[in-house]
C-alpha positions as CSV (number, residue, x, y, z in Angstrom):
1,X,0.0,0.0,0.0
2,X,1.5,3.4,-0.6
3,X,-0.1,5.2,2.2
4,X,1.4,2.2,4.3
5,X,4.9,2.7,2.8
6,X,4.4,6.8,3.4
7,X,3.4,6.2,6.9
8,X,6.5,4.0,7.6
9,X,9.0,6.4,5.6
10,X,7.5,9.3,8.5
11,X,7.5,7.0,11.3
12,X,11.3,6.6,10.1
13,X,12.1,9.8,9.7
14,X,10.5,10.5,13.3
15,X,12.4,8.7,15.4
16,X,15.8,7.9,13.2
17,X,18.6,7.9,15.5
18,X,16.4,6.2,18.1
19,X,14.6,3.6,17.0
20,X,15.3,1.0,14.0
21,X,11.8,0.4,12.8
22,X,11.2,-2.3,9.7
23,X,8.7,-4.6,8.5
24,X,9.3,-8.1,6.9
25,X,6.7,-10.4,6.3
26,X,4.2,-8.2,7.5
27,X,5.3,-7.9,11.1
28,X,6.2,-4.8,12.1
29,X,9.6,-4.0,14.5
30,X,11.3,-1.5,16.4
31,X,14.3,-1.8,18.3
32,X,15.6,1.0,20.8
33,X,19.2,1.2,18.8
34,X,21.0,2.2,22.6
35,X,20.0,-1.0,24.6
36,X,19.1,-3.0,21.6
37,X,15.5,-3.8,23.0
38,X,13.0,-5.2,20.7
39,X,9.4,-4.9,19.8
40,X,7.1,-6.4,17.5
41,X,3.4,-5.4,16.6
42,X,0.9,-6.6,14.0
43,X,0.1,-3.1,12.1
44,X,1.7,0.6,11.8
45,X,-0.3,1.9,14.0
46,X,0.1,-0.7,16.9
47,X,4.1,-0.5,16.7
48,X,3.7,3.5,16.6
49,X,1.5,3.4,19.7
50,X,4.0,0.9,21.0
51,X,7.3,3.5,20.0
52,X,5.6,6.3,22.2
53,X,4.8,4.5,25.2
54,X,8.4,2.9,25.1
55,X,9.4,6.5,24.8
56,X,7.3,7.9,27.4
57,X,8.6,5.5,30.0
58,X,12.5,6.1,29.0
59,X,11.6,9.8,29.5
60,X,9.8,8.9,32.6
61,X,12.8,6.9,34.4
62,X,15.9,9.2,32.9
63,X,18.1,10.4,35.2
64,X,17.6,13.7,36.2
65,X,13.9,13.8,35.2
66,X,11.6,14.9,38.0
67,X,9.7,12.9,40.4
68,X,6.1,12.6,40.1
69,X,4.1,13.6,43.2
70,X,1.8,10.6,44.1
71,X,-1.5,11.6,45.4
C-alpha cells in the first residue's frame, strides 16, 4: 500500500537515530538502537503506539527527570 509505505517512511524519519523500525513479512519491529531492545506489533499503527509509550517510559525513568508527586 502506498499510504502504508508513506506512513512508515514518516514514522522513520520520526524517530531515526532512536529507533530501527522495519517490517518483513508483515510484522512490524522496532528496536531501541542504545540498549538493543525489541518490539514487535501486528500493524503501523500498533508498533507507533507501541514506540511512544516505550518513549514515554525512557523519559519517565531518565536520570535527572523529575519525580512525580503521588496523590
Amino acid at each position: 500500500m502506498e499510504d502504508e509505505a508513506l506512513a512508515l517512511a514518516r514514522l522513520k524519519g520520526r524517530w531515526d537515530g532512536v529507533y530501527s523500525i522495519t517490517c518483513l513479512d508483515g510484522v512490524w519491529s522496532a528496536y531501541y538502537i542504545r540498549t538493543g531492545e525489541e518490539f514487535s506489533a501486528r500493524s503501523l499503527s500498533y508498533l507507533r503506539t507501541k514506540i511512544r509509550r516505550d518513549w514515554a517510559r525512557r523519559l519517565e525513568n531518565a536520570p535527572g527527570s523529575p519525580e512525580r508527586m503521588s496523590t
